[in-house]
C-alpha positions as CSV (number, residue, x, y, z in Angstrom):
1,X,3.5,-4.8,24.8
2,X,7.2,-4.0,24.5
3,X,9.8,-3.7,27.5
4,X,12.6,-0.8,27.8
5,X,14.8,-3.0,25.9
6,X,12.4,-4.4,23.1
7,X,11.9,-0.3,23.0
8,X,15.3,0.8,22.6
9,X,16.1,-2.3,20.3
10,X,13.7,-0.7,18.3
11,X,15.1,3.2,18.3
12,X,18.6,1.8,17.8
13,X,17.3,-0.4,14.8
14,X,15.7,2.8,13.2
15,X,16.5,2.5,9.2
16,X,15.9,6.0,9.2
17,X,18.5,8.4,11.5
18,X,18.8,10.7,9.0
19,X,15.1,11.8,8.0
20,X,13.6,14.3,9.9
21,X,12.6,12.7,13.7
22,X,9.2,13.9,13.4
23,X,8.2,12.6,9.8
24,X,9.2,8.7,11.1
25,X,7.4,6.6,12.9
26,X,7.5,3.0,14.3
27,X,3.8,0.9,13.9
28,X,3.9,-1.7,16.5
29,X,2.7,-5.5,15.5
30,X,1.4,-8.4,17.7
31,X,3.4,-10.7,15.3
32,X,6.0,-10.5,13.1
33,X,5.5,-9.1,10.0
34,X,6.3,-11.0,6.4
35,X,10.2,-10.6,4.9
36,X,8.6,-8.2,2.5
37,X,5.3,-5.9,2.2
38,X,3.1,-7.5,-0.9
39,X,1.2,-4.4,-1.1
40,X,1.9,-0.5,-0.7
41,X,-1.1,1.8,-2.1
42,X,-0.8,5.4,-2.7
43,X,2.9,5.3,-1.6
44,X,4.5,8.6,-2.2
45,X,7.5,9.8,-1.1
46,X,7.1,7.5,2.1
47,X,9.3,5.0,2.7
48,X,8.8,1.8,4.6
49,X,10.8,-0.7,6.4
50,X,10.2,-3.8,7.4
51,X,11.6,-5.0,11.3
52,X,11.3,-7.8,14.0
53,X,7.6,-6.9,15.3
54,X,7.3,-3.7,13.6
55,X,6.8,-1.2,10.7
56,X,9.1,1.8,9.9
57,X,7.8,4.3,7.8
58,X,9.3,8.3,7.1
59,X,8.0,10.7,4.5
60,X,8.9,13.9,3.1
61,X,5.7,15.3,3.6
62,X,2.7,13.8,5.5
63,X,-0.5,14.6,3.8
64,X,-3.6,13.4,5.1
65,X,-5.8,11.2,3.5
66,X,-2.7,9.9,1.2
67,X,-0.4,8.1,3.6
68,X,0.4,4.8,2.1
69,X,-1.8,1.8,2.9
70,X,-0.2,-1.4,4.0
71,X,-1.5,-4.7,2.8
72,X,0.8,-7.2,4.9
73,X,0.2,-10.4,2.9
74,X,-1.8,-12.7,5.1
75,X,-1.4,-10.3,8.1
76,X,-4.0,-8.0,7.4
77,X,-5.2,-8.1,11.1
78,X,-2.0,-7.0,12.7
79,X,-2.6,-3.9,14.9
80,X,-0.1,-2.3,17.0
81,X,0.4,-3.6,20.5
């Protein structure tokens, strides 16, 4: 869970103003994430950034069933919050 200012920490943090608003999205952790992502499969033209308690990701084009799939090191049962 996230308060108003964890939340707009978050949008004011965004590593991504200038991509299109709705081709970014934030993926909410429980934990924090490692200093860098180990594994990124069928990355694209997505990009990804890591934060305090979350994922940023924007792409060009979102295609279903080939999003990129995070493998966060030892954190692979993160889920958003």
């Amino acid at each position: 869970m996230r308060t108003g200012a964890e939340m707009a920490a978050v949008l004011a943090a965004n590593p991504f103003v200038a991509a299109a608003p709705n081709r970014t999205v934030a993926i909410f952790l429980q934990a924090p994430p490692p200093p860098r992502l180990e594994v990124v499969s069928g990355q694209a033209r997505e990009e990804i950034a890591v934060g305090l308690r979350e994922l940023s990701r924007s792409a060009q084009e979102w295609r279903r069933h080939q999003s990129a799939a995070l493998a966060v090191d030892d954190h692979a049962d993160l889920a958003g919050a």
